[in-house]
Each structure stands twice: as structure tokens, then as C-alpha cells.
C-alpha positions in Angstrom: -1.6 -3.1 43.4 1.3 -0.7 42.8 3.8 -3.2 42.1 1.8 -5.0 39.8 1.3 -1.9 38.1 5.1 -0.7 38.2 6.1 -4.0 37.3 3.6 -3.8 34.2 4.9 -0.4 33.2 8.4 -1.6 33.7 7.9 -4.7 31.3 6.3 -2.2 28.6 9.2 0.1 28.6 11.9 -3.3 28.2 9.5 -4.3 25.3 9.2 -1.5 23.6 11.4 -0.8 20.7 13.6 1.9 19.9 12.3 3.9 17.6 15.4 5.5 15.9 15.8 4.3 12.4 17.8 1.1 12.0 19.7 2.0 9.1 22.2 5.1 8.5 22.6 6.3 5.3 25.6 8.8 4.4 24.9 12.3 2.4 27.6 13.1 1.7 27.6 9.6 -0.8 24.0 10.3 -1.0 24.8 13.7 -2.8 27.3 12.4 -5.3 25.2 9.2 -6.2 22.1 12.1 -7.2 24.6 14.1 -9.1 25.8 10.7 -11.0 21.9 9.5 -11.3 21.1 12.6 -12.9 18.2 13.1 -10.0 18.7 16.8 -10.4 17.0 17.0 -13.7 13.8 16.2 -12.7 13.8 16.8 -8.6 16.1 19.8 -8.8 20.0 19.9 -7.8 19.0 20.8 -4.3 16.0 19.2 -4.4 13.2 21.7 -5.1 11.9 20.6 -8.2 11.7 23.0 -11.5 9.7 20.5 -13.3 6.3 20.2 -13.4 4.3 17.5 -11.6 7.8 16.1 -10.4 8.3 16.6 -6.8 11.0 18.2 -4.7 12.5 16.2 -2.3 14.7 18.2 -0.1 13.6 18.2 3.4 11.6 15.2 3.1 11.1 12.6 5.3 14.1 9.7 5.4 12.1 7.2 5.9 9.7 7.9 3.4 12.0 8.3 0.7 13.6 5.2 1.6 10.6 3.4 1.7 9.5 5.1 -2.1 12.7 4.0 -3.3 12.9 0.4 -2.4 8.7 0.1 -4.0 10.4 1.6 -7.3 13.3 -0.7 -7.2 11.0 -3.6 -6.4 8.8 -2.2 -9.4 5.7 -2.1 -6.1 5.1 1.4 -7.1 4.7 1.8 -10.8 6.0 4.8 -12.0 7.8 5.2 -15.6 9.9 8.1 -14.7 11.5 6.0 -12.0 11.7 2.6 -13.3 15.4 3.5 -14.8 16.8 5.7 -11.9 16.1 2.8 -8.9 16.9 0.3 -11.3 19.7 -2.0 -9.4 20.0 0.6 -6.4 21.6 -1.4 -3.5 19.9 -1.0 0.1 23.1 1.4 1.0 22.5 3.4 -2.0 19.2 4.1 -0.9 19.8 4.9 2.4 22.6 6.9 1.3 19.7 8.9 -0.7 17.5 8.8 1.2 20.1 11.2 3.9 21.3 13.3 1.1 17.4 14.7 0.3 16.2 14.4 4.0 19.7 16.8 5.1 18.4 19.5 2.0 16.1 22.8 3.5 12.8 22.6 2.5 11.9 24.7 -0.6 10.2 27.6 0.4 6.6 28.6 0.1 5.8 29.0 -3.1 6.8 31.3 -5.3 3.2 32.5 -6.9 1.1 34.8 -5.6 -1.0 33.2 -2.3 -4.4 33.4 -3.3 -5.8 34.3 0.9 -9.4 32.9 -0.6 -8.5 29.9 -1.9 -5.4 29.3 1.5 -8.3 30.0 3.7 -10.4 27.4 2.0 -7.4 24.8 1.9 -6.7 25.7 5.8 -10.5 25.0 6.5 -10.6 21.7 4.2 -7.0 20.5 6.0 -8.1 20.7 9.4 -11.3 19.1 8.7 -9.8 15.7 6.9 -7.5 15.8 10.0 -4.1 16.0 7.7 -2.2 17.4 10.9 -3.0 14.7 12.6 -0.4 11.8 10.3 1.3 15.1 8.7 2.1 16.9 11.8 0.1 20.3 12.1 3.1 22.2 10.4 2.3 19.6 7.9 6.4 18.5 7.9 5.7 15.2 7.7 6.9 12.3 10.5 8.3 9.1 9.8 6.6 7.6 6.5 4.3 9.8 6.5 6.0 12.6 3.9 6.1 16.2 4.2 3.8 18.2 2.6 4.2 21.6 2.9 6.6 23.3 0.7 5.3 20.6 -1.9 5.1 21.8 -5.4 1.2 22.7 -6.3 0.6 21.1 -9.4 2.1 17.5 -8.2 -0.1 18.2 -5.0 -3.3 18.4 -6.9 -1.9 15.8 -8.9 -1.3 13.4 -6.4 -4.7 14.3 -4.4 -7.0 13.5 -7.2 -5.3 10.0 -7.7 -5.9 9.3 -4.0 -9.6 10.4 -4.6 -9.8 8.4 -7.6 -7.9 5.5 -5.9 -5.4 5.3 -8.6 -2.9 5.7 -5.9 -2.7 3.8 -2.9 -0.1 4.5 0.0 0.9 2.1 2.7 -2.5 1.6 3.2 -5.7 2.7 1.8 -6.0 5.9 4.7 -5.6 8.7 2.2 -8.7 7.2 -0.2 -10.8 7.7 2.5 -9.6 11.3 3.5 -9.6 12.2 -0.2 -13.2 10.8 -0.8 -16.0 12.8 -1.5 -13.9 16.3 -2.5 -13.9 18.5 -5.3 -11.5 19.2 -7.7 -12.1 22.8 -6.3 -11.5 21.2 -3.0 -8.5 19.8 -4.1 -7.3 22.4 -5.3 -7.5 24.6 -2.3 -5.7 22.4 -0.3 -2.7 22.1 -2.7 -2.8 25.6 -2.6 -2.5 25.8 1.1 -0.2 23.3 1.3 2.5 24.6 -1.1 2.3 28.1 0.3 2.8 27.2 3.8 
């Protein structure tokens, strides 16, 4: 019985993939190809964003930015603002991108005052949807699944709402059914959490 079951836990471990990326993007490229896209205007030259309901983008996820990119290149993820800067990005380029904004620090909390009524509120609404749980608890993100703290407060609630109102859709439909059923107030609250964090 303890073979069968070494042997069984052998043959998961051979068929188990790696799970390091399988691509390798260079930011040093991926910080001259932002400069010569003009990214900066909108997500910020280091990637914390000064423009309203635009997102920053240092410290995010690779693999979700790669993954955003190719949708607006592929014209899966409709979004005007894009359409011109992904047009006729090559799979390097993106990669390349996707390294250069992933390197980038994380903004910092935000710079308005924290609100300690409307954090606690957020904290209370966060853990209750389970966020931490696909987010990480220090909400940094993993994987696809982006980073959200740090986030700028007005693209949060933004973004939040269109999930709730399934005008947005992710990977899958997950974050329609965590968004269902709150509040603008409640909405708000967690953006507010969430970017002072």
C-alpha cells in the first residue's frame, strides 16, 4: 500500500508542470518601448497613474498585464483608450512590457486623507467577499489575478461597479458574483480600503 501510494505521488510530481512563466520579457526594452508608446501619459512614467480612472501599472502582476495586452491587441477586451497603443504589438513586445511595469514599486497608499470609517468598512466588506483569497491577503495580486492594493480609487470604484453591473467580465465570470448584491456605498468602501493599503 505504500508503494502504490509513493509511486502515485511520484507520478504526480513528473506530471505536474512547472509553474514559472514560459515567456521572459526584457525591461529594460520594456522601458524604452513605454517611453516610445507614450504609456506615460496616461499610466504615469513610472507607472503610478496621474490620470483619472486610468490605472497605474507599476508593480503589477506580469502575467496579468501580459494577458490584458494580448485581449487589447486581439481587440477581446474593448477598450478605446487602448485600441491604438496595442495596435500591432508583437508577442516580445508585450512581454517586454509586461517586465518593464511588473519590475516598477508599487505606488504608495494613497495620497488623500484615509477615511478610518469608511477603511474599516472596506476591510470588513474585503474579507467577507473573500478578495484575499485570489488577491493574496496583502491584496498584491498572484499570477493573473492583478494587484489591487495601491490601485488608484476612482478606477477601483470604477472597475467594481462594472463587475456588479456585468459590464466587465474577467477571465471568467468570478468577480460578477463577488460584486453582486453591493452598494455603491459598498463599493466605495472597498476602493477606499484598497487604495490606501
Amino acid at each position: 500500500m505504500r508503494a502504490l501510494a509513493f509511486l502515485a505521488a511520484a507520478l504526480l510530481a513528473a506530471a505536474t508542470p512547472s509553474w514559472a512563466p514560459a515567456w521572459a520579457g526584457d525591461a529594460t526594452r520594456g522601458a524604452a518601448l513605454a517611453e516610445a508608446r507614450n504609456c506615460g501619459a496616461c499610466h504615469g512614467a513610472n507607472g503610478i497613474s496621474p490620470v483619472p480612472l486610468m490605472p497605474s501599472l507599476a508593480g503589477q502582476q506580469a502575467e496579468f498585464l501580459l494577458v490584458q495586452l494580448i485581449m487589447f491587441r486581439e481587440g477581446l477586451r474593448p477598450v478605446p483608450a487602448m485600441v491604438e497603443p496595442a495596435r500591432g504589438l508583437t508577442d516580445a513586445e508585450i512581454e517586454d512590457l509586461a517586465a518593464f511595469y511588473a519590475a516598477l514599486p508599487s505606488g504608495p497608499a494613497a495620497t488623500d486623507p484615509r477615511n478610518e470609517a469608511l477603511a474599516t468598512r472596506g476591510a470588513e466588506l474585503s474579507a467577507a467577499r473573500n478578495c484575499g483569497t485570489c488577491h493574496r491577503p496583502d491584496y498584491s495580486g498572484q499570477a493573473q489575478v492583478p494587484r489591487i492594493n495601491h490601485q488608484r480609487e476612482d478606477f477601483l470604484v470604477h472597475t467594481l461597479a462594472e463587475y456588479r453591473d456585468n459590464l466587465r467580465v474577467g477571465m471568467d465570470t468570478q468577480m460578477n458574483g463577488v460584486m453582486h448584491g453591493l452598494t455603491n456605498a459598498d463599493i466605495r468602501a472597498i476602493a477606499h480600503y484598497l487604495a490606501h493599503r
